[in-house]
C-alpha positions as CSV (number, residue, x, y, z in Angstrom):
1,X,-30.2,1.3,-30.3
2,X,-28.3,2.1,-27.0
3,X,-28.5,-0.4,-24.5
4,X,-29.7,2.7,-22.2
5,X,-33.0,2.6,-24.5
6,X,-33.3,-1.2,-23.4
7,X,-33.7,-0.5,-19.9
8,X,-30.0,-1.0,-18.6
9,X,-27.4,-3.5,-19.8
10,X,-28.5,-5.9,-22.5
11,X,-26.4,-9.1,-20.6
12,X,-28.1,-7.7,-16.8
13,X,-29.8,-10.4,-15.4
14,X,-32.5,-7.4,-14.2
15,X,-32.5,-6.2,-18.1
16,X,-35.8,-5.0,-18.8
17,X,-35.4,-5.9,-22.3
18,X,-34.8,-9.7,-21.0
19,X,-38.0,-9.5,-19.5
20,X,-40.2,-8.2,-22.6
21,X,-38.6,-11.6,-24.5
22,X,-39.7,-13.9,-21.8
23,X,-43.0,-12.5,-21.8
24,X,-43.7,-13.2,-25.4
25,X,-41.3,-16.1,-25.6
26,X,-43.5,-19.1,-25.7
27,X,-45.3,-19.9,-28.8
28,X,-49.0,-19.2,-28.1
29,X,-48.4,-16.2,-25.9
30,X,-47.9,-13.3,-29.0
31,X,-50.6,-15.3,-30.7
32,X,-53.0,-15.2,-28.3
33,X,-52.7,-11.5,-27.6
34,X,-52.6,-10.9,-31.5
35,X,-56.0,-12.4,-31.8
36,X,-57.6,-10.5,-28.4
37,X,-56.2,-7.4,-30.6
38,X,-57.8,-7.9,-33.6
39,X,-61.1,-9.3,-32.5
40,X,-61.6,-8.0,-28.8
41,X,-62.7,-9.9,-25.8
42,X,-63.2,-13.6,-26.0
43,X,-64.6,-16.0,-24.5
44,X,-61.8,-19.4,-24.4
45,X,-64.1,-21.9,-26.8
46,X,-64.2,-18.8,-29.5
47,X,-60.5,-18.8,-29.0
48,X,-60.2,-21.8,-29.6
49,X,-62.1,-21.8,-32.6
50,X,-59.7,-18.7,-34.0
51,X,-56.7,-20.3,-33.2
52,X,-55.7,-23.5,-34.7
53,X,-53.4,-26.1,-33.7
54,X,-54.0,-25.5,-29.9
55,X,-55.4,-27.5,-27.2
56,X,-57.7,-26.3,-24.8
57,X,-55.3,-27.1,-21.8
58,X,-52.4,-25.1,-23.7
59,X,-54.8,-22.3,-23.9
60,X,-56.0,-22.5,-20.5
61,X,-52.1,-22.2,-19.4
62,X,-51.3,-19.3,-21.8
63,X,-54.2,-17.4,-20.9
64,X,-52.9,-18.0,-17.2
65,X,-49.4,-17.0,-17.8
66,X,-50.9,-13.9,-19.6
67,X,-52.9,-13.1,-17.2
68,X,-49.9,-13.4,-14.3
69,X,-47.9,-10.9,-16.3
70,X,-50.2,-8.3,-16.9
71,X,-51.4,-8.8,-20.6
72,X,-54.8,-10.5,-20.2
73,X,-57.4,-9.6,-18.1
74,X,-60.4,-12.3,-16.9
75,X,-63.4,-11.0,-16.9
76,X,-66.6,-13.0,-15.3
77,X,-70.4,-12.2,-15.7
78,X,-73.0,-13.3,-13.2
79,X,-75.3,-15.1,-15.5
80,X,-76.5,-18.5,-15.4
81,X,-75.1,-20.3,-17.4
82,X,-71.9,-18.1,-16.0
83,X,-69.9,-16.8,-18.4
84,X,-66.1,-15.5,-18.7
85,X,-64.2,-13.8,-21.0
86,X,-60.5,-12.6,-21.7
87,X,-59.2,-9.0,-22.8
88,X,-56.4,-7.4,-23.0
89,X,-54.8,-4.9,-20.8
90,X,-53.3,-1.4,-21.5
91,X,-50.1,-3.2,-21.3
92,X,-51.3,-6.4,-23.6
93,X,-52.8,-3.6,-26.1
94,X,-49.4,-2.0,-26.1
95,X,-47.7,-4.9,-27.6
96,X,-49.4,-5.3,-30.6
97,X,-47.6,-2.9,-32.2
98,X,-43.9,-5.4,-31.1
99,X,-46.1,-8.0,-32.5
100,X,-47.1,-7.1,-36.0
101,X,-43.3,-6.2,-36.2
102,X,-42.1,-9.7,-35.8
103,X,-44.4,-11.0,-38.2
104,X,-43.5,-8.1,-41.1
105,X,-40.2,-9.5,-39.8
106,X,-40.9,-13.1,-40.5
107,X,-42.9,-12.3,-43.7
108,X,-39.7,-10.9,-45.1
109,X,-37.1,-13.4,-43.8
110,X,-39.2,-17.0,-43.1
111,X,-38.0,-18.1,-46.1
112,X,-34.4,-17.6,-45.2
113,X,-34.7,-19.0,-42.2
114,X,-36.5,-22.3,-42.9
115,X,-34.1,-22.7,-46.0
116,X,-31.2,-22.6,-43.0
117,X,-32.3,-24.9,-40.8
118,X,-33.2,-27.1,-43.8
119,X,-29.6,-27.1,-45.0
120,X,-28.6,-27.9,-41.3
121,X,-31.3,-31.1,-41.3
122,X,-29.9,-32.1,-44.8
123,X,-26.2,-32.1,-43.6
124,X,-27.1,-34.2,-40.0
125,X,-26.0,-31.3,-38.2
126,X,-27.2,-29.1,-36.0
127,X,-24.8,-25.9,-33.5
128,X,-24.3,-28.6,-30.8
129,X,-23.0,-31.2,-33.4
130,X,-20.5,-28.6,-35.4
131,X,-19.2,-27.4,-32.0
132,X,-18.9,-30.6,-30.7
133,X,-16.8,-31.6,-33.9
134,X,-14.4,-28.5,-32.9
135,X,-13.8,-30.4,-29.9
136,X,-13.5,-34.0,-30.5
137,X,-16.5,-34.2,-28.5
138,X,-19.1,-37.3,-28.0
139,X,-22.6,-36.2,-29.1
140,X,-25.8,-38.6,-29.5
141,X,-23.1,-41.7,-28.3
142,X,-20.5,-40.9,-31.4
143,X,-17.0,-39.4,-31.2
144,X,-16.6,-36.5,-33.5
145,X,-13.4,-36.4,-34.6
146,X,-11.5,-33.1,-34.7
């Protein structure tokens, strides 16, 4: 891929490309639009229910950040009891498609990847450690040697 196709220079500060990863960078955010996706609008308590291992506070703060950039749209209903609910945008439905790509991408390689940063927790070390041992560096309080 050229970095012309990414929407300038890959390294540019302004890189378009940049921007797509810190859009979807946080853990819940590609989750949360994956499950809008696949079930339509929601209201935050069936979210909840759909998505495990989230609070209702991180949800309220992903749904907000979607929302910001452009993803998630909040939709209110005059009723009593009121109600509100959350759907994606034209620019939220676009990504599914990234989306489903990363996880036919971790389906493949999880296993790869887990048995990596295994080997690293086995062996006590971690990038910072190794490239502090190149240095003769001071890490957690203990002088590597070189």
């Amino acid at each position: 891929m050229e970095s012309d196709d990414l929407g300038g220079g890959v390294f540019a500060a302004d890189c378009r490309a940049r921007l797509a990863f810190e859009v979807i960078a946080n853990r819940w955010d590609s989750v949360v639009v994956y499950v809008l996706g696949e079930r339509g609008p929601m209201r935050p308590r069936a979210l909840l229910a759909r998505i495990g291992g989230i609070s209702p506070k991180v949800l309220n703060e992903t749904l907000r950040r979607l929302e910001f950039n452009g993803l998630v749209e909040h939709r209110r209903y005059a009723e009593a009891p009121p109600r509100v609910d959350y759907a994606l945008t034209e620019a939220g439905t676009a990504l599914l498609g990234p989306i489903r790509a990363l996880g036919a991408w971790a389906a493949d390689h999880a296993d790869a990847v887990l048995a990596a940063q295994e080997r690293h927790q086995q062996d006590g070390r971690d990038g910072r450690h190794q490239q502090a041992e190149q240095h003769g560096q001071r890490v957690d309080g203990a002088r590597r040697s070189a």
